[in-house]
C-alpha positions as CSV (number, residue, x, y, z in Angstrom):
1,X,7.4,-19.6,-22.1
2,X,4.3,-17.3,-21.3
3,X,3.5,-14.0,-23.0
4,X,4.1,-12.6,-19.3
5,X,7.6,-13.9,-19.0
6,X,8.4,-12.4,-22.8
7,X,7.9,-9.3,-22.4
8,X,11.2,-7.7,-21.7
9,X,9.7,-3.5,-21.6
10,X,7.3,-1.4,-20.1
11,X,5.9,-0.9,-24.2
12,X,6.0,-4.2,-25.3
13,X,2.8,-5.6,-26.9
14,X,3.2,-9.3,-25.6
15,X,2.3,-7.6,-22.2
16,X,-0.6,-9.1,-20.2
17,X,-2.2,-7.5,-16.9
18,X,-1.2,-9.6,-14.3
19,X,-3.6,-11.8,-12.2
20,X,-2.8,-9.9,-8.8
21,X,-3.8,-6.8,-10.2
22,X,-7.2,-8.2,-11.7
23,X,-8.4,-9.8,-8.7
24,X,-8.9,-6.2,-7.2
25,X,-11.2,-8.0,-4.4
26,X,-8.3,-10.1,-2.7
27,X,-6.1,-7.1,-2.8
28,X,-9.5,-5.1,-0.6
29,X,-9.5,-7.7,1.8
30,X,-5.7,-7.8,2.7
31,X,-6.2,-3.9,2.6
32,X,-9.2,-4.7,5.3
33,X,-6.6,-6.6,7.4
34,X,-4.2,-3.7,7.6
35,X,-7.1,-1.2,8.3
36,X,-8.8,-3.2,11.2
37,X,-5.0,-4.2,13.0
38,X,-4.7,-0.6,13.8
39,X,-7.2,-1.1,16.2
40,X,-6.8,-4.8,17.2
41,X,-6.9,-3.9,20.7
42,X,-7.9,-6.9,22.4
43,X,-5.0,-9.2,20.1
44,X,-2.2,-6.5,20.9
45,X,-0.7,-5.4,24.3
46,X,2.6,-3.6,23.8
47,X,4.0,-0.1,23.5
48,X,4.1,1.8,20.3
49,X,6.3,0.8,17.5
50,X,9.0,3.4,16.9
51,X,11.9,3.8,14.7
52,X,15.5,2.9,16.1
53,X,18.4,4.5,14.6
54,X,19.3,0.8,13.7
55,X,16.4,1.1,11.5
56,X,17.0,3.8,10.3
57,X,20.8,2.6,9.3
58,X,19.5,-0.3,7.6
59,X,17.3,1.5,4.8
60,X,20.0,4.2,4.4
61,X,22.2,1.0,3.1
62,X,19.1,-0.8,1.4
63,X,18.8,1.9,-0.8
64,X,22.0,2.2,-2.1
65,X,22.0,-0.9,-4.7
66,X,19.3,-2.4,-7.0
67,X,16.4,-3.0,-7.0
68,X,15.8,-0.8,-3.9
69,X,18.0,2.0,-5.2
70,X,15.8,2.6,-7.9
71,X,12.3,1.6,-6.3
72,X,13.4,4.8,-3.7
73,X,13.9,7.0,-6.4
74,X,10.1,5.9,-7.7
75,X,8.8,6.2,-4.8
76,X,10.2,9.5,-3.6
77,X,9.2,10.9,-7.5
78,X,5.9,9.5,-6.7
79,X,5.9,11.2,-3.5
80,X,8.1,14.2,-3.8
81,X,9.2,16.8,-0.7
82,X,6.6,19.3,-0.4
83,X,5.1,22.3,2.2
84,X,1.9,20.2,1.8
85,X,2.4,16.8,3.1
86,X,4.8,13.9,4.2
87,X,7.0,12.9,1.6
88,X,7.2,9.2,0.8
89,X,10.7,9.2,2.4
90,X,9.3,10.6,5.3
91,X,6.1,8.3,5.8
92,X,9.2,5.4,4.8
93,X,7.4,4.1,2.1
94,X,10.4,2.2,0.2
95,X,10.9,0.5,3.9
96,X,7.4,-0.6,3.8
97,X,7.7,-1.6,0.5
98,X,10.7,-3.9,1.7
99,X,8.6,-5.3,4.5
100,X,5.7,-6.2,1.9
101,X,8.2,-8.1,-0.7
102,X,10.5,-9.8,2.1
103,X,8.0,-10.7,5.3
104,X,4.6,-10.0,4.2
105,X,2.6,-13.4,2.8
106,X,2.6,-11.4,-0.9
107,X,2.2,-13.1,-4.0
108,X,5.2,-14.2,-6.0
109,X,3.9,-12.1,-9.6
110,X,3.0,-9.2,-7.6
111,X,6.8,-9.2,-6.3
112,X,8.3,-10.5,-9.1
113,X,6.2,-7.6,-11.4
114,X,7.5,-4.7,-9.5
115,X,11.0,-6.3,-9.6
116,X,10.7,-6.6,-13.3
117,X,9.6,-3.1,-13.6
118,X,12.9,-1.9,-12.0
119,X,14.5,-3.3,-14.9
120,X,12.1,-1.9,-17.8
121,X,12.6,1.1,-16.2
122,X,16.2,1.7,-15.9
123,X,16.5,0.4,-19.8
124,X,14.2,3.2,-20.7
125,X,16.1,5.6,-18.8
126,X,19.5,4.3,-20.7
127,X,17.7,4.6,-23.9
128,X,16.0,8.2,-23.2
129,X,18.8,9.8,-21.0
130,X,21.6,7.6,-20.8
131,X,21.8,6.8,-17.1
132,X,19.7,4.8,-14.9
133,X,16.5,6.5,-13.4
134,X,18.3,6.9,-10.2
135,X,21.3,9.2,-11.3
136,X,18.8,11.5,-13.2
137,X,17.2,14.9,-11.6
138,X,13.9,15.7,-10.8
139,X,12.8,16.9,-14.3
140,X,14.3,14.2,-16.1
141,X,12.6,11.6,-13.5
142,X,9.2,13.1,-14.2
143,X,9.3,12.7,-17.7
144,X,10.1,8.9,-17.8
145,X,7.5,8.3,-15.4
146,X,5.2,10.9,-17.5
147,X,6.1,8.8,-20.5
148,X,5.8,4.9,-19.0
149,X,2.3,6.0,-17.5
150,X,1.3,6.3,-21.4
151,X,1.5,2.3,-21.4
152,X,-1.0,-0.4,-19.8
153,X,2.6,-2.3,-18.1
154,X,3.4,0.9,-17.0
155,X,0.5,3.0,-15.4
156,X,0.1,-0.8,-13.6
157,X,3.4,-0.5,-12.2
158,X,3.2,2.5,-11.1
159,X,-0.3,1.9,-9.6
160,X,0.7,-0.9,-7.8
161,X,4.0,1.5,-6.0
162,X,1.1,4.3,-5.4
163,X,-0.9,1.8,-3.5
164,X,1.8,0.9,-1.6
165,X,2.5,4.4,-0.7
166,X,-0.7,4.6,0.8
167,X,-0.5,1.6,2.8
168,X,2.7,2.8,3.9
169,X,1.2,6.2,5.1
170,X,-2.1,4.7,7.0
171,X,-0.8,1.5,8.3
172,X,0.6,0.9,12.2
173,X,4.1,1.8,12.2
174,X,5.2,-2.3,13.0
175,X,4.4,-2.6,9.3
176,X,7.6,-0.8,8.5
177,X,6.1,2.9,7.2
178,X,4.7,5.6,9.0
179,X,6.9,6.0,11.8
180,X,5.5,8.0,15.0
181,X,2.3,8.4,13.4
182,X,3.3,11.0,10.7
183,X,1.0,9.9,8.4
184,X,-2.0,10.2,11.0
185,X,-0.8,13.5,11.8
186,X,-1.0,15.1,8.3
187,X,-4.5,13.6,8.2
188,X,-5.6,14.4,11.2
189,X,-7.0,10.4,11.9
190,X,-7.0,8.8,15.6
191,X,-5.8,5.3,15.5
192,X,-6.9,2.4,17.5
193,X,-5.0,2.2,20.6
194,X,-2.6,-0.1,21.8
195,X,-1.0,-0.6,18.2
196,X,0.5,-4.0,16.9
197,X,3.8,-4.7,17.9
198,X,5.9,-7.3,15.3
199,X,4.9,-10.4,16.6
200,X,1.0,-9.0,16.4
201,X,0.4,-7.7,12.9
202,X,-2.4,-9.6,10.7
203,X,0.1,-12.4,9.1
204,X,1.6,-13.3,12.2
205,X,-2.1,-13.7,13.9
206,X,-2.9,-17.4,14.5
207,X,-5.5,-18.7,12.2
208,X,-7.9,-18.7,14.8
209,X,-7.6,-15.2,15.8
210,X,-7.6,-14.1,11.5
211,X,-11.0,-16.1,11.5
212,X,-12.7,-14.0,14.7
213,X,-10.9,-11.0,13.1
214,X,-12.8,-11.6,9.3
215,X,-15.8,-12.9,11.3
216,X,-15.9,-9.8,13.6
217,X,-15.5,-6.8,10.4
218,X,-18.2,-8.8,8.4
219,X,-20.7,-9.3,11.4
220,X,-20.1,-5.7,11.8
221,X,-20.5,-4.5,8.4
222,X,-23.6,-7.1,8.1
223,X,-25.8,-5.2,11.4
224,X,-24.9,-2.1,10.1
225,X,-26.5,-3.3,6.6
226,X,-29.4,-5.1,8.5
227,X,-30.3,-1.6,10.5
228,X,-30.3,0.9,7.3
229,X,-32.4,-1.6,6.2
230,X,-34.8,-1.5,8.9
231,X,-34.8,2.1,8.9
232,X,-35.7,2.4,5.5
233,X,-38.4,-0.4,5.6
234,X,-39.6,1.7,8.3
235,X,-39.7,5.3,7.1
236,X,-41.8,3.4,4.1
237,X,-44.6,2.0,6.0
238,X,-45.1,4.7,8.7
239,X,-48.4,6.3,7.7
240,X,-48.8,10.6,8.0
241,X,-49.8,11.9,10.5
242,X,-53.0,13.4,10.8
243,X,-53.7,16.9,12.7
244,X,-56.5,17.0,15.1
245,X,-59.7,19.2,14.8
């Protein structure tokens, strides 16, 4: 038995960071995939994605048993109700979170991590307040979450939901979060038009079409690179000019 399978809380010492966290440059490039389908027009053709009451019906009972009960009430803490902003119930971030752990090609730590934390966190709730994280208010929510950030396991954790939260609020709604654009909206960003359709987001791409894709963002990224280059080379070896007598 690893040190990783062990450890059994959010403090315990036989923790280790997991690999999926580490290798910060996969996670960029799956992040790359999500940012470039929102404008993917010439791989999608339908109608924007919107939320059907269906939907809508299915979270509402999704939510009210573990894990996802208590991955809500993270999520929603992380993300709270404000005059300022989309809340992370609003942008439907523990729906997008579902989508991620149940359709998405995601690693089996990174899901079976944030699983794991659900249970670390409910037996520090029992142990602080004597109810699972869920049943507690606000306050008493803040301060667990206040109090797990202290360790390594648990500012990972809750890294790893905030992340989410922001894929949640920037990704095409098709991906489950961000319904009608609301995410957009508070941010004031255009997206790509026509939007991905299930059937058209990045992991349901043919291989082909994820090679152009990769092929297409780093040729991109590799003429801008090539003409600030160019320009600089330039600037250096223009001479000054000289004013006529």
């Amino acid at each position: 038995m690893s040190n990783k399978d062990k450890c059994s809380s959010f403090f315990d010492e036989n923790y280790q960071i997991p690999e999926f966290i580490k290798e910060t440059q996969a996670r960029q490039d799956r992040r790359q995939f999500l940012k470039s389908a929102a404008g993917m027009g010439a791989l999608a053709s339908l109608p924007t994605f919107s939320v059907s009451a269906k939907a809508q019906t299915s979270l509402i009972e999704l939510v009210k048993t573990d894990p996802w009960l208590t991955l809500d009430a993270t999520l929603n803490q992380l993300l709270p109700s404000s005059a300022t902003g989309p809340s992370a119930s609003e942008i439907r971030a523990t729906a997008y979170l579902h989508q991620v752990m149940t359709v998405q090609p995601t690693e089996q730590d990174e899901k079976e991590f944030i699983l794991k934390g659900v249970g670390w966190l409910n037996g520090y709730a029992n142990s602080e307040k004597s109810a699972d994280f869920a049943q507690l208010n606000f306050a008493d929510k803040e301060q667990l979450l206040r109090g797990i950030s202290q360790s390594t396991a648990g500012q990972n954790w809750l890294n790893t939901l905030l992340g989410y939260i922001f894929q949640a609020m920037l990704s095409p709604a098709s991906y489950g979060g961000n319904p009608d654009g609301i995410g957009w909206q508070w941010l004031e960003h255009q997206a790509g038009f026509p939007l991905p359709e299930k059937g058209q987001r990045y992991f349901e791409l043919p291989p082909r079409a994820r090679i152009d894709l990769i092929s297409h963002v780093d040729y991109d990224k590799k003429r801008i690179d090539s003409d600030n280059k160019r320009v600089a080379t330039s600037r250096k070896k223009s001479p000054q000019g000289t004013r006529k007598s």
